[in-house]
Every structure is written in structure tokens, then in C-alpha cells.
C-alpha positions, 0 to 999 in steps of 0.5 A, a space after each residue: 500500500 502506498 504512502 499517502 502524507 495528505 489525507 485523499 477522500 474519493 467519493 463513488 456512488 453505488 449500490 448497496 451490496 454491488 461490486 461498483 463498476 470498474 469503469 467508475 473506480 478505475 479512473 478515480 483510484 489510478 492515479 493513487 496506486 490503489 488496488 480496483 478490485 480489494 476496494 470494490 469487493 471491500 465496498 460490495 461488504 460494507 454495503 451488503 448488510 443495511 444497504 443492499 439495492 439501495 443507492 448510496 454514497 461511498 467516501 474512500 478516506 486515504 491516510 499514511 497507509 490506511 484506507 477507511 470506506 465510509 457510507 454517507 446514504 441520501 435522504 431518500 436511501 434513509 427513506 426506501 430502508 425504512 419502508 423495506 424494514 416495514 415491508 418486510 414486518 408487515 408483508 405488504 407492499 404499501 408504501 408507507 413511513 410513520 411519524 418515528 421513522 420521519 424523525 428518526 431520518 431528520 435526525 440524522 438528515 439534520 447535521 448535513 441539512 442546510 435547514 434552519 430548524 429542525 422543523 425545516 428538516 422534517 419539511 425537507 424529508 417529507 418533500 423527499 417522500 413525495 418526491 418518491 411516491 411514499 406515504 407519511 402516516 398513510 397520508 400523502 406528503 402535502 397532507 402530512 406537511 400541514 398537519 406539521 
């Protein structure tokens, strides 16, 4: 492994449980000598368990001779796992979050968040939700959001 004096961060988009494609790493991780294919199997590994078919974003972190693989998901990865994990309680294809979920996805949305108040967060995400078709406390996002 190669010496690295300043710290590299490199950012690749994949699918939760994939091998991400060599056509997508190759170029970013050339020019720093490291290896495609124990990278991507080590991303396939860490994304397999809570990420699997979902999109998220990988940061690679290079410093002196370790390589730390970090997962960043987006508001609306958050948002397609909770509905898997209720999908997946209940047996049913309804797509719908309740009120824990939001906030517990805001929470997490809100120290990234370019929002004021942790009001504002939850607004974002519930805009994410329609953005994706799923429903907040089976009510459509607009509903939902003049409640709040």
C-alpha cells in the first residue's frame, strides 16, 4: 500500500451490496496506486448488510497507509430502508413511513441539512417522500406537511 502524507477522500456512488463498476473506480483510484478490485469487493461488504439495492454514497478516506470506506446514504436511501424494514414486518407492499421513522431520518438528515430548524428538516424529508411516491402516516406528503 502506498504512502499517502495528505489525507485523499474519493467519493463513488453505488449500490448497496454491488461490486461498483470498474469503469467508475478505475479512473478515480489510478492515479493513487490503489488496488480496483480489494476496494470494490471491500465496498460490495460494507454495503451488503443495511444497504443492499439501495443507492448510496461511498467516501474512500486515504491516510499514511490506511484506507477507511465510509457510507454517507441520501435522504431518500434513509427513506426506501425504512419502508423495506416495514415491508418486510408487515408483508405488504404499501408504501408507507410513520411519524418515528420521519424523525428518526431528520435526525440524522439534520447535521448535513442546510435547514434552519429542525422543523425545516422534517419539511425537507417529507418533500423527499413525495418526491418518491411514499406515504407519511398513510397520508400523502402535502397532507402530512400541514398537519406539521
Amino acid at each position: 500500500m502506498k504512502y499517502f502524507p495528505k489525507k485523499q477522500i474519493i467519493k463513488v456512488k453505488t449500490i448497496g451490496g454491488e461490486l461498483p463498476s470498474p469503469m467508475t473506480l478505475a479512473p478515480k483510484l489510478g492515479p493513487y496506486g490503489l488496488s480496483n478490485k480489494k476496494i470494490s469487493e471491500d465496498i460490495a461488504k460494507k454495503t451488503s448488510k443495511n444497504w443492499k439495492n439501495i443507492l448510496v454514497m461511498v467516501y474512500i478516506l486515504a491516510y499514511k497507509k490506511s484506507l477507511v470506506i465510509r457510507i454517507k446514504p441520501y435522504c431518500s436511501s434513509l427513506i426506501k430502508r425504512e419502508v423495506l424494514k416495514n415491508q418486510m414486518e408487515k408483508n405488504s407492499n404499501f408504501n408507507s413511513i410513520n411519524l418515528n421513522q420521519l424523525i428518526k431520518i431528520s435526525k440524522i438528515i439534520y447535521k448535513r441539512s442546510y435547514a434552519k430548524t429542525f422543523i425545516g428538516c422534517v419539511k425537507e424529508v417529507l418533500g423527499t417522500c413525495g418526491s418518491i411516491k411514499v406515504l407519511v402516516e398513510n397520508y400523502k406528503f402535502k397532507q402530512f406537511t400541514k398537519k406539521v
